[in-house]
Residue, then its C-alpha position, 0 to 999 in steps of 0.5 A: x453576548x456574555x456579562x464578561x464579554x460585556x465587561x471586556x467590550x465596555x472596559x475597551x471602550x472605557x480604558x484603552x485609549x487611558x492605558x495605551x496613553x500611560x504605556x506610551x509614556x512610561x515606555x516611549x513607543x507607541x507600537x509597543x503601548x497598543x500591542x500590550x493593550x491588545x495582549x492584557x484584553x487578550x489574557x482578559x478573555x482568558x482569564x475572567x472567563x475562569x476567574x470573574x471579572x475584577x472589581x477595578x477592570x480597567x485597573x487590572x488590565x492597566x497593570x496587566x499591560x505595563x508588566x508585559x511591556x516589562x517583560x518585553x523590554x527585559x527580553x530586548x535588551x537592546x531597548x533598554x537603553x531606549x527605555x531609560x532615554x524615554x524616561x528620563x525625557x518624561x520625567x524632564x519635560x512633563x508639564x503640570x499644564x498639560x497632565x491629562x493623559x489623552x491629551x497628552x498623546x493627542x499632542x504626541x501623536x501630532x508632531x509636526x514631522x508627520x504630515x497633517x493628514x497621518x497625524x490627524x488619523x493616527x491620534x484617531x485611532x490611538x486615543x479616539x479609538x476609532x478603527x481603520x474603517x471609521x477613520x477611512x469613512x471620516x477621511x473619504x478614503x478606502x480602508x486599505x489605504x487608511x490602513x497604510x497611512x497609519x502604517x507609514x506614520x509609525x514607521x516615520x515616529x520611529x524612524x525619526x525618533x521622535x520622543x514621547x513627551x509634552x510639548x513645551x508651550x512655545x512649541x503647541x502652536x505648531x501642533x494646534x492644527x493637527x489637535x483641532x483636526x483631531x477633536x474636531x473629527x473624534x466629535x463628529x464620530x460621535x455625533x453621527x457615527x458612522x459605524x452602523x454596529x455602535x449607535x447612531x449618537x456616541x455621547x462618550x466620544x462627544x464629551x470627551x472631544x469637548x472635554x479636551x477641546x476646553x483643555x486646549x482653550x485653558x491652554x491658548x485661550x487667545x487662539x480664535x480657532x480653539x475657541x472657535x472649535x469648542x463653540x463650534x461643538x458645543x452649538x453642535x452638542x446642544x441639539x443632541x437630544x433631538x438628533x436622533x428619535x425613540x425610534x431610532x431615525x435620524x431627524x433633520x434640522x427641519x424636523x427637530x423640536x427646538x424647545x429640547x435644545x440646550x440652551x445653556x449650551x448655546x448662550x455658552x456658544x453663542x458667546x464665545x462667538x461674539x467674543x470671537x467676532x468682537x477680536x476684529x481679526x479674520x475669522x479661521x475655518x472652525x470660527x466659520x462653521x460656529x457662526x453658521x452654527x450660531x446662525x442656525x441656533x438663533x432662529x426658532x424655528x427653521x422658517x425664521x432662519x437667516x439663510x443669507x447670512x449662512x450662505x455669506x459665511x459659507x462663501x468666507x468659508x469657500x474662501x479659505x477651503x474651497x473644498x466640495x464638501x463645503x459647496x455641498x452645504x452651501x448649496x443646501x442653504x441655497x435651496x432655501x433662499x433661491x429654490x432647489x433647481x438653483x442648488x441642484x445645478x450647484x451640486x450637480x458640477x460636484x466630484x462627490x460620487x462616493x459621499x452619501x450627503x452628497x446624493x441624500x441632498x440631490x434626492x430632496x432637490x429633486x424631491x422638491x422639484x418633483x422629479x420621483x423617479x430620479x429622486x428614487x435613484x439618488x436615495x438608493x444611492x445614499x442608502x447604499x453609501x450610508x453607514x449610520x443606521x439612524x440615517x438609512x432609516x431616514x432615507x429609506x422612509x423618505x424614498x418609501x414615501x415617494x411612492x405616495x407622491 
């Protein structure tokens, strides 16, 4: 790879999701946003080749794209008059409250007139970035149809008319959901990306979704599932730096050295919990997952884990999304309370045949109860479904190692 490929590669990264969010604003068209940004990397790779990279890339790309977009809509003048009308609504409408530009479109992009699930995947690829794959792997769908589905929530952005604008701050509660799906799915690309050409943990897309997750919190500070969401990353985040070994291998909860955790972060969690807790009012799906969390982050060591609490709160959450995936964690945190046997009939009833955690977890209990050879297959399996590198080389190592046993 050359340095301008490198520049362009870490300009994408940097800025698209930036200049994409100013174009859609300016110009009220979210198509019309991505194809300049597409269009000002393309005359990049033409360009610096020849002349050298810029001193301020991003800016030149930024200015790059808004005068195509221009000439764009000079040669179209049907969409003139769509032009001024977006302006004139963004100029009105802009809020000081609400004047960073990625979250800006994350709330865009989730109006209410799309279904949540179209919301949620087109604000990932629009201001995460993420491609068509990783947001189908996030959603455990096929690309093709993830493809579609962002497709279909264009069309129905264009078709309805839906303006480009802030909302109002009576108008965010109908839009939270979608936003807290959002961040909540950016993050977790980056904490295990599930693209196996990146690497194993993105701190950019961490830090980022935690950055606008705090911005949300500023703006609804009483809503318990946005600060149910930021302790949720931050209890997350702060075991980063044992995540992933200088080797490049995915380690467990287990295996993690708890002295590297971020303490300043967990006592920032842990707080935000028990402010949660002390509300008294029922708790919500990322409110939940933090305190299973703040479960986990309490004990120093694996072995001092209150795995009866975690399983209470994972039947609280069952309560509200009996989902698979839920019943899939659940049942790991029963393995250590009442056996693998216990929890391997658990995961067993479950329809999860395409998800790699689901027979990663079905290799250890049958691991555990001494079963190799079928241990063996469901490791094939995960590795086979897996798209994290750090995490097949856990896997391969773990099913290697069943040779020795």
């Amino acid at each position: 790879m050359t340095d301008v490929d490198v520049a362009i590669a870490h300009a994408h990264h940097e800025e698209w999701a930036r200049i994409v969010a100013t174009l859609a604003k300016r110009f009220g068209d979210l198509d019309i946003a991505e194809e300049m940004a597409s269009e000002a990397f393309a005359v990049a790779l033409e360009r610096w080749p020849v002349d050298g990279v810029p001193p301020n890339p991003g800016a030149w790309l930024t200015v790059t794209a808004n005068r195509k977009a221009i000439d764009r809509f000079r040669r179209e003048a049907r969409r003139q008059e769509k032009h001024q009308e977006a302006m004139i609504i963004s100029d009105l409408l802009d809020s000081p409250s609400l004047d960073d530009d990625r979250l800006r479109l994350v709330f865009t992009c989730c109006h209410p007139a799309l279904s949540l699930e179209a919301r949620v995947a087109l604000t990932l690829r629009m201001v995460g970035g993420l491609t068509v794959a990783e947001i189908a792997r996030a959603f455990l769908v096929h690309e093709e149809a993830m493809g579609q589905r962002i497709t279909r929530a264009k069309a129905k952005i264009k078709a309805a008319k839906i303006p480009y604008y802030v909302p109002s701050r009576e108008d965010l509660p109908s839009r939270v959901t979608g936003v807290l799906a959002v961040l909540y799915l950016v993050f977790n690309e980056g904490y295990l990306a599930s693209n196996p050409e990146k690497e194993a943990v993105r701190q950019d897309l961490t830090a980022e979704a935690i950055r606008l997750t705090r911005l949300v919190h500023e703006l609804m500070p009483d809503d318990g599932e946005v600060a149910g969401l930021l302790a949720l990353m931050l209890l997350t985040d702060a075991r980063r730096s044992a995540r992933v070994s200088l080797s490049g291998e995915l380690v467990t909860l287990e295996e993690q050295d708890r002295s590297t955790w971020d303490r300043q972060l967990i006592t920032e969690g842990h707080a935000l919990v028990r402010e949660r807790l002390a509300s008294g009012l029922a708790p919500g799906r990322y409110q939940l997952l933090a305190a299973i969390n703040a479960v986990h982050t309490d004990a120093p060591d694996i072995s001092d884990t209150d795995w009866s609490q975690i399983i209470a709160l994972y039947d609280q959450l069952l309560h509200l999304e009996p989902s698979p995936v839920v019943q899939l964690n659940r049942a790991v945190a029963l393995a250590e309370l009442d056996g693998p046997q216990v929890a391997l009939a658990e995961i067993d009833a479950l329809s999860l045949e395409d998800y790699h955690a689901f027979h990663a977890a079905r290799a250890h209990f049958l691991r555990r109860l001494g079963r190799g050879n079928e241990a063996r297959t469901s490791y094939d399996r995960a590795i086979a479904l897996a798209g994290n590198t750090a995490e097949t080389r856990y896997l391969l190592r773990r099913r290697d190692e069943l040779g020795d046993e």
